[in-house]
C-alpha positions as CSV (number, residue, x, y, z in Angstrom):
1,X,0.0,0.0,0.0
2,X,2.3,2.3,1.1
3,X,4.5,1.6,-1.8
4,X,1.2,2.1,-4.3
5,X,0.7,5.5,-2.2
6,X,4.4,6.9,-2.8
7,X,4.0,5.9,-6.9
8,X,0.7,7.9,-6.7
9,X,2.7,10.9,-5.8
10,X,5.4,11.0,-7.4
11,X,3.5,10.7,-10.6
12,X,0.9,13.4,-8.9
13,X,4.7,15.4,-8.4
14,X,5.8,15.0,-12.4
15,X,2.2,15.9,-13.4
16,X,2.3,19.2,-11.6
17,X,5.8,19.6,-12.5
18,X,5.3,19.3,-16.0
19,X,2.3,21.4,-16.2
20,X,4.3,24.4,-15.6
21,X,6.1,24.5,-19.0
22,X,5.2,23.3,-22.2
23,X,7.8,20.5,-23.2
24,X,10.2,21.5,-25.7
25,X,10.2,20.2,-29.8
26,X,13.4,19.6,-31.2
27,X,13.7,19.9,-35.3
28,X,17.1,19.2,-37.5
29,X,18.6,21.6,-39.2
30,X,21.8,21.5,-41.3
31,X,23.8,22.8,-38.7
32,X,22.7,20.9,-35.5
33,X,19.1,20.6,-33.8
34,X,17.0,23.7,-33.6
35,X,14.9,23.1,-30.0
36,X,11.7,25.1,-29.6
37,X,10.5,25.8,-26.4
38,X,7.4,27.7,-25.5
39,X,7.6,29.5,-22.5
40,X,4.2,32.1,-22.1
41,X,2.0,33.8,-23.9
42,X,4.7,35.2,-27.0
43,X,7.4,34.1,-25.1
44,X,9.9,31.7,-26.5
45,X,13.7,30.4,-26.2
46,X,15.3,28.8,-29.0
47,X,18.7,26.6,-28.7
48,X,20.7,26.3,-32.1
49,X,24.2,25.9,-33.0
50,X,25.5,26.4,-29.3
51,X,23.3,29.8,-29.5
52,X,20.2,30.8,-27.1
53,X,18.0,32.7,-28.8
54,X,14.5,34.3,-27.1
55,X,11.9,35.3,-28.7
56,X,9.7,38.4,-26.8
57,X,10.7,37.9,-23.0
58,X,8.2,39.2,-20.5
59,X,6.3,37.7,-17.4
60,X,9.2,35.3,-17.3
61,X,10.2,36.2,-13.5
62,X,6.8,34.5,-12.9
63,X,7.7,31.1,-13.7
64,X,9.2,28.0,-12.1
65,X,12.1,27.5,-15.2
66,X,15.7,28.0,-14.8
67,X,16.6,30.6,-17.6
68,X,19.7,30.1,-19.7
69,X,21.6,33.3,-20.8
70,X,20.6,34.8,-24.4
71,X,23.1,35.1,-27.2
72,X,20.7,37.1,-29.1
73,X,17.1,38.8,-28.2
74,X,14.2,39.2,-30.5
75,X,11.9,41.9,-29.8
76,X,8.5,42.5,-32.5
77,X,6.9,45.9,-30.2
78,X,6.5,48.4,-27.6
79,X,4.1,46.6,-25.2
80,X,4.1,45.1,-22.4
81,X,4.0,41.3,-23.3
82,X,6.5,41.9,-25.8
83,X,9.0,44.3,-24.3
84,X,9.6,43.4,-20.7
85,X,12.6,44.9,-19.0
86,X,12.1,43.2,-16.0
87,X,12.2,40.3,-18.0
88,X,14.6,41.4,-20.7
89,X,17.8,41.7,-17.7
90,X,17.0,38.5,-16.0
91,X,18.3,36.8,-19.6
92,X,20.6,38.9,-21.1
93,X,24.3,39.6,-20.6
94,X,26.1,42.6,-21.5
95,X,27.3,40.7,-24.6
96,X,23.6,39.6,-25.4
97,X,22.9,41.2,-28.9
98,X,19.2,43.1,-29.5
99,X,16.9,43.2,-32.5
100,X,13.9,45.3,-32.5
101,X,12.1,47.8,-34.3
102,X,12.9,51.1,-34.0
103,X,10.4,52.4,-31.4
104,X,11.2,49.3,-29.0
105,X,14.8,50.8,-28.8
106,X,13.1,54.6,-28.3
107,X,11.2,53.0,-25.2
108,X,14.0,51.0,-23.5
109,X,16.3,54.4,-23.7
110,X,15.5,54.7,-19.7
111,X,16.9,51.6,-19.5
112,X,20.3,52.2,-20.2
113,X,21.2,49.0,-21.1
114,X,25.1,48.7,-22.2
115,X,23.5,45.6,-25.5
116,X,24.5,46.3,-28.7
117,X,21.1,46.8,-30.4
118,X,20.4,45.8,-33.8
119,X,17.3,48.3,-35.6
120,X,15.8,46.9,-38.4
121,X,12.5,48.1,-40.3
122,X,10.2,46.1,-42.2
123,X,11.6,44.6,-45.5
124,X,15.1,44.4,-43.8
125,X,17.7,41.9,-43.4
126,X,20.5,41.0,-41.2
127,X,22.9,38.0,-39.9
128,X,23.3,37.7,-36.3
129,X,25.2,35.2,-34.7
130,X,24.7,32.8,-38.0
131,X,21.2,33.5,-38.5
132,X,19.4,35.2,-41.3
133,X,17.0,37.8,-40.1
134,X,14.2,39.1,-41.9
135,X,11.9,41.6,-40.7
136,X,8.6,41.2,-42.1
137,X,5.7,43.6,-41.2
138,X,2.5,43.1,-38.4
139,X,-0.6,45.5,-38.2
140,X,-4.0,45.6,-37.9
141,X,-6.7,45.1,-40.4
142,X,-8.3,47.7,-41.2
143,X,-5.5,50.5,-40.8
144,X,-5.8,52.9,-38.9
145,X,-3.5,55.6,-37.1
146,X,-5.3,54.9,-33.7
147,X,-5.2,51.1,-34.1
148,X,-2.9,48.9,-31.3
149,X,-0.7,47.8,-33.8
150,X,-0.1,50.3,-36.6
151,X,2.2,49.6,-39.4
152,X,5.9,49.9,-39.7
153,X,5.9,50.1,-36.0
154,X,6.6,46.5,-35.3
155,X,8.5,43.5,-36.5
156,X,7.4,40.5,-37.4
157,X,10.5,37.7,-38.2
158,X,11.3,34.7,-40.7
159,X,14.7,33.4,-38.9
160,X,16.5,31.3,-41.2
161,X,18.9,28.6,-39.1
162,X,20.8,26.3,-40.7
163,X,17.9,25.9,-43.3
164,X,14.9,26.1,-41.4
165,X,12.5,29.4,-42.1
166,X,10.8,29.9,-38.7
167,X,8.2,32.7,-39.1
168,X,7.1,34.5,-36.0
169,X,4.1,36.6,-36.3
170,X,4.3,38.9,-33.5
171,X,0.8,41.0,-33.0
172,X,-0.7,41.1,-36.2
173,X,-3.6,40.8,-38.4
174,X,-3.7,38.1,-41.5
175,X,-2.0,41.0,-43.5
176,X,-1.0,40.2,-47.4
177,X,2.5,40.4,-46.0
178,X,2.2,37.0,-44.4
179,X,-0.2,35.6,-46.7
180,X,2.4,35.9,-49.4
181,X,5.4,34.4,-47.1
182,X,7.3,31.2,-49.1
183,X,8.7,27.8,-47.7
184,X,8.1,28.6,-44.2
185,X,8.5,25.2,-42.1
186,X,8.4,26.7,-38.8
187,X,5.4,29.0,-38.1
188,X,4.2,30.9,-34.6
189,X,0.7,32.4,-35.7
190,X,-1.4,35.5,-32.9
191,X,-4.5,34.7,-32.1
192,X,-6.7,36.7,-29.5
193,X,-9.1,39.6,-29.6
194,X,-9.8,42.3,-29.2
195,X,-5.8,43.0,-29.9
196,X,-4.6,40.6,-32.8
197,X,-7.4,38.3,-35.2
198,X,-9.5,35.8,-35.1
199,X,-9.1,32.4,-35.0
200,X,-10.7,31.9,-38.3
201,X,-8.7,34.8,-40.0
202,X,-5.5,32.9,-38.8
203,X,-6.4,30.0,-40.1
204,X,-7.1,31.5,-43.2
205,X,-3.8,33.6,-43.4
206,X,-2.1,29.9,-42.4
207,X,-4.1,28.3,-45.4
208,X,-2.8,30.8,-47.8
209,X,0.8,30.9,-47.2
210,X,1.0,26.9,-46.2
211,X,3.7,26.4,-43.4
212,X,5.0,23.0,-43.2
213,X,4.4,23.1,-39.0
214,X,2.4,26.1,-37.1
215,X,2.2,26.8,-33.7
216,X,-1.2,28.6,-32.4
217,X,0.5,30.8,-29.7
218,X,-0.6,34.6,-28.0
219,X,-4.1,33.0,-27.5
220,X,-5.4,34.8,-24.3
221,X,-7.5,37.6,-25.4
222,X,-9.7,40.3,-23.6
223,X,-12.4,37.4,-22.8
224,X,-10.5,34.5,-22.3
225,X,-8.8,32.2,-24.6
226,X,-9.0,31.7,-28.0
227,X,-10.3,28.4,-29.3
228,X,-6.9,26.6,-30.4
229,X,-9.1,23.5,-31.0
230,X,-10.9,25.1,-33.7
231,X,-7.9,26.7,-35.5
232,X,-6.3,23.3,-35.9
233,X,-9.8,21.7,-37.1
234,X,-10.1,24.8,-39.4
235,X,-6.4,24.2,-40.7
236,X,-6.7,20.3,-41.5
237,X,-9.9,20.6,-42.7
238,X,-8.6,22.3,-45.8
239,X,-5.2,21.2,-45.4
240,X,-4.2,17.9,-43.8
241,X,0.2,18.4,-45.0
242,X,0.1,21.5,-42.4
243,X,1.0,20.1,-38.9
244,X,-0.5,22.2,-35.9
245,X,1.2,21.6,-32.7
246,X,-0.6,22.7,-29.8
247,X,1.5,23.6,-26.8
248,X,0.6,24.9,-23.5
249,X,1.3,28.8,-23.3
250,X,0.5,29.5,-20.2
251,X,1.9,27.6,-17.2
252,X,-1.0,26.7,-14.6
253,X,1.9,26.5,-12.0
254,X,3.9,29.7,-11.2
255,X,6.1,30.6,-8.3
């Protein structure tokens, strides 16, 4: 009994332990493995070719995961779940390199971090630390100058490491601009009103420009959370070759 007992709670132990963070996905590339791993809401860390790469840090103080150090920093726009400074210095060191749009550097200013900073605009390219850097745009449908996310403020990014096209849509409606994007196997698609698009507008957008994998992630809207469910029913439906991985984006266990 008692050992029947203990096996019940260790197991109970993992379960919890493992519902804090989503586990991570690791993909080949031609220059090592390229592991994914989702950390909350539009936050991500990416391991490839010795590099740490993250992806929008903010809330991370919050959770239960031992950070690694980041070689390089991707940031796609001024707000808060996107441009954390709390976050930002619990992963970077000074040698950490930036990329952000242009008014993300404007707001950390205050910050006076010592980072070399990297601006790029949409349409623009760069190579950081071995990986191809595109910055593609992300706005909202219909334009507006008072909308949340207006365009040219913000970056979206296709990374290119080691062959793989990872697309990461940052806050954004199903613009032309990703519609028209080309052998992308990697894609991280926005989901949540009233700030981003529907789920039936991503799954459109993800229909038209037909990534080999996508990841529904930036789910939690105004009202709750955005029916992931549906978005990969909506997806294969039309399109059984696109793989939608559905990951958990926000931990139920924080510290």
């Amino acid at each position: 009994m008692k050992t029947s007992l203990f096996s019940f709670l260790f197991i109970t132990f993992v379960s919890v332990i493992n519902a804090q963070i989503a586990t991570p996905d690791v993909y080949t590339t031609k220059k090592g493995d390229l592991k994914i791993q989702p950390l909350l809401h539009a936050s991500m860390v990416l391991t490839w070719d010795t590099k740490t790469i993250y992806v929008d840090p903010s809330g991370l103080e919050d959770l239960d995961f031992k950070l690694a150090k980041a070689d390089v920093v991707f940031i796609t726009d001024i707000h808060g779940d996107h441009l954390n400074v709390t976050s930002l210095k619990q992963v970077i060191t000074p040698k950490t390199i930036l990329v952000m749009p242009l008014a993300a550097k404007l707001k950390l200013k205050k910050a006076n971090l010592a980072n070399k900073i990297i601006v790029l605009r949409n349409t623009q390219t760069t190579k950081v630390n071995g990986i191809r850097v595109s910055a593609i745009a992300m706005y909202d449908l219909p334009e507006s100058d008072n909308s949340k996310h207006v365009k040219g403020r913000g970056n979206a990014y296709v990374l290119n490491m080691g062959g793989k096209r990872v697309y990461i849509s940052g806050d954004t409606a199903g613009i032309d601009e990703m519609r028209e994007l080309k052998n992308i196997d990697i894609a991280f698609v926005c989901m949540n009103l009233p700030y981003t698009m529907t789920v039936d507008k991503a799954a459109s957008a993800v229909l038209d420009f037909k990534p080999s994998i996508v990841y529904p992630f930036h789910y939690r809207g105004k009202d709750g959370f955005s029916d992931v469910n549906r978005f990969k029913k909506l997806v294969n439906t039309d399109n059984k070759n696109i793989k939608v991985l559905l990951k958990n984006w926000y931990p139920k266990t924080l510290k």
